[in-house]
Every structure is written in C-alpha cells, then in structure tokens.
PLY file of the C-alpha trace (Angstrom):
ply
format ascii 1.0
element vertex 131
property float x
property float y
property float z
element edge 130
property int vertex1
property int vertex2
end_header
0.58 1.15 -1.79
2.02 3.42 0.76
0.03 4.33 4.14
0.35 7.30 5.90
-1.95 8.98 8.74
-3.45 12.34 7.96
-1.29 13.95 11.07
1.82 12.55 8.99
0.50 14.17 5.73
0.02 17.06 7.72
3.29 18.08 9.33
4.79 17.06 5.76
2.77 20.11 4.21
3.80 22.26 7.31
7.00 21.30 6.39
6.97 22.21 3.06
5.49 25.08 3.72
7.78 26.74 6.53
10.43 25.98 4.33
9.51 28.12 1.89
10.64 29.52 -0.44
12.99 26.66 -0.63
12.71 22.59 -1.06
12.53 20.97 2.08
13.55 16.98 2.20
13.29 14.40 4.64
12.63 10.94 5.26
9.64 8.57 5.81
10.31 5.26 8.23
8.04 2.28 9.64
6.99 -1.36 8.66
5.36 -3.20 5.73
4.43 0.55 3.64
3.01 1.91 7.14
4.67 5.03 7.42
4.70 5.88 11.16
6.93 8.54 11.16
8.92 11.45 9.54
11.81 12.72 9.59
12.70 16.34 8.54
16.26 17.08 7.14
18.09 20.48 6.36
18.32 20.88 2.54
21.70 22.50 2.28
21.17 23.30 -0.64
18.83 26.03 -0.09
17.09 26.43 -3.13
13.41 25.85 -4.42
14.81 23.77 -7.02
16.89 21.11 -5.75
17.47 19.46 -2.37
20.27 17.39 -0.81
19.90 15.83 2.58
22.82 17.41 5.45
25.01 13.57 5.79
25.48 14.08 9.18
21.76 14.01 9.76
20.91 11.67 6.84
23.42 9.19 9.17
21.89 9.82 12.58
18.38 9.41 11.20
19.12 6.05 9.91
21.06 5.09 13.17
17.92 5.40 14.55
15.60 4.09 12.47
17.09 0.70 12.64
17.48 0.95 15.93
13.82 1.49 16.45
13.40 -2.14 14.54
11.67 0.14 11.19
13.14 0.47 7.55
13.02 3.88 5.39
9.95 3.80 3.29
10.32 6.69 1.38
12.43 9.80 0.89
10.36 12.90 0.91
10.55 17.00 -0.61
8.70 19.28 -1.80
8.20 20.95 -4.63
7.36 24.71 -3.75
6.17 26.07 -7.81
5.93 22.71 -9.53
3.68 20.14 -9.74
3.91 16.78 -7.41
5.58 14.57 -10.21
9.32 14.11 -10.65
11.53 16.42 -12.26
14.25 15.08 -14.57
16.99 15.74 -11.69
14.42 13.53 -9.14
14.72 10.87 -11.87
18.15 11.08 -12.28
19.14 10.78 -7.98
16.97 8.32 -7.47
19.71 5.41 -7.02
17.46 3.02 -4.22
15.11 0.62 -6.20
13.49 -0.19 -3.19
12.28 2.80 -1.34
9.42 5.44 -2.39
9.92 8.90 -3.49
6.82 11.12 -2.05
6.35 14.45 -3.36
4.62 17.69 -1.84
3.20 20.38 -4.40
2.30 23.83 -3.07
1.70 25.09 -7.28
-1.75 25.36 -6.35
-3.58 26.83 -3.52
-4.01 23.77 -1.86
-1.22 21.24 -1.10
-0.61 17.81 -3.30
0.97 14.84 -1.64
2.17 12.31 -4.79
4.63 8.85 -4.78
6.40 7.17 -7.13
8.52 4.12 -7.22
11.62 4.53 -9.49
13.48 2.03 -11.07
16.63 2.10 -13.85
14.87 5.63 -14.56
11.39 4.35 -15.18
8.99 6.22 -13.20
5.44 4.33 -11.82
2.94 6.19 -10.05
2.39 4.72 -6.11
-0.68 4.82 -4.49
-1.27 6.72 -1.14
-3.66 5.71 1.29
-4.11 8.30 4.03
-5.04 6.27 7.01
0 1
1 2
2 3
3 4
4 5
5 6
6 7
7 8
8 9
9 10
10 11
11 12
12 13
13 14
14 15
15 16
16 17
17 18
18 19
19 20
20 21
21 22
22 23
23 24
24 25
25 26
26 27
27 28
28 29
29 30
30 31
31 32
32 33
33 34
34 35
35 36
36 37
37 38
38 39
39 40
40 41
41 42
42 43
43 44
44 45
45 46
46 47
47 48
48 49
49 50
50 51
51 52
52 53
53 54
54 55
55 56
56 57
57 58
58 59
59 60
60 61
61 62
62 63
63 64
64 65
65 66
66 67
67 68
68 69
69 70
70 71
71 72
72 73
73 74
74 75
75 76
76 77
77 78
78 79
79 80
80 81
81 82
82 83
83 84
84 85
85 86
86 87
87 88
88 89
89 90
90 91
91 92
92 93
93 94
94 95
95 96
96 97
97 98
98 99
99 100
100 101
101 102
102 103
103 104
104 105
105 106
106 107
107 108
108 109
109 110
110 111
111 112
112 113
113 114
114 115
115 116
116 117
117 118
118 119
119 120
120 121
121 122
122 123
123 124
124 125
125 126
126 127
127 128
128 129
129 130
C-alpha cells in the first residue's frame, strides 16, 4: 500500500492540470510507502501522450533525495484524456521492479489518482491510502 497526504494528492492534480494539455511526470520520495514529498519534472517531451523525465533534473532530484536519508517511492504522470491505468508504452518503460507507478486521470470531470506495481510486464493494481 502506498500513503500519501491529501495536500500531496493535491498539488499532483494541480500539476497535472497546469500542465495541460500535455503529460506532466515527476517523482514521489519518503520512507517505508510514506510518500512525503513530490517532485515535479519537465516532460520534454511535450505531448499529452508520452512523457520523459529532463536527466539533468531526474539526477539532481535523486542527489537529493538520498541525501535527505528517503528512497523514490514512485514515479508519477498524468494522463490528461485517458483513464488512470497504464498504457501499453507505461508497461513497456517501466524497467524498476521496485518502485510504484502512480497515475493522474483528468478523462472525467473530476481527477483520478491510481498505482500500480509492475513487474517483467505484469501489471498489479496498488492500493492508495490518502492519509
């Protein structure tokens, strides 16, 4: 089960949405599934159908992660047309076993926050508790 405060969940669907109409991406950090913070990445991609993280920030972000004594939890992006499940292409990237993939929906008029652990391409729904 992954934790995350409602003011977490919150700036992640402010994020999504300000970064419409394109994907936005970023990563969750903190301790034993507590998420205790985010951190928002440029997709330079720029499209509403794909994101990839900008490697200089990906790098500085996990500099200081680890320096704060927390692990990456989860990557995070949004989906801004599609539901909050992965796509075939979120299937495909997702190369760490050991981390969570969290998804934000804005399909519907209100927001969906969804995460999944993915392993060898096998896809298992993860619980959220918003704390």
């Amino acid at each position: 089960m992954l934790r995350i405060t409602r003011n977490i969940v919150d700036q992640l669907f402010d994020h999504a949405i300000s970064g419409l109409p394109e994907e936005v991406c970023g990563y969750l950090a903190g301790k034993d599934r507590d998420v205790q913070i985010h951190f928002p990445l440029t997709n330079i991609d720029h499209s509403p159908e794909h994101f990839s993280f900008d490697p200089a920030e990906q790098f500085r972000v996990v500099r200081e992660v680890r320096k704060a004594g927390q692990v990456i939890i989860a990557n995070y992006h949004s989906h801004p047309e599609t539901p909050a499940r992965p796509s075939e292409e979120d299937i495909r990237l997702a190369f760490d076993p050991e981390i969570s993939y969290v998804i934000i929906s804005l399909a519907s008029e209100v927001p969906d926050i969804k995460s999944f652990r993915i392993r060898n391409g096998e896809v298992e729904k993860e619980e959220i508790e918003i704390v």
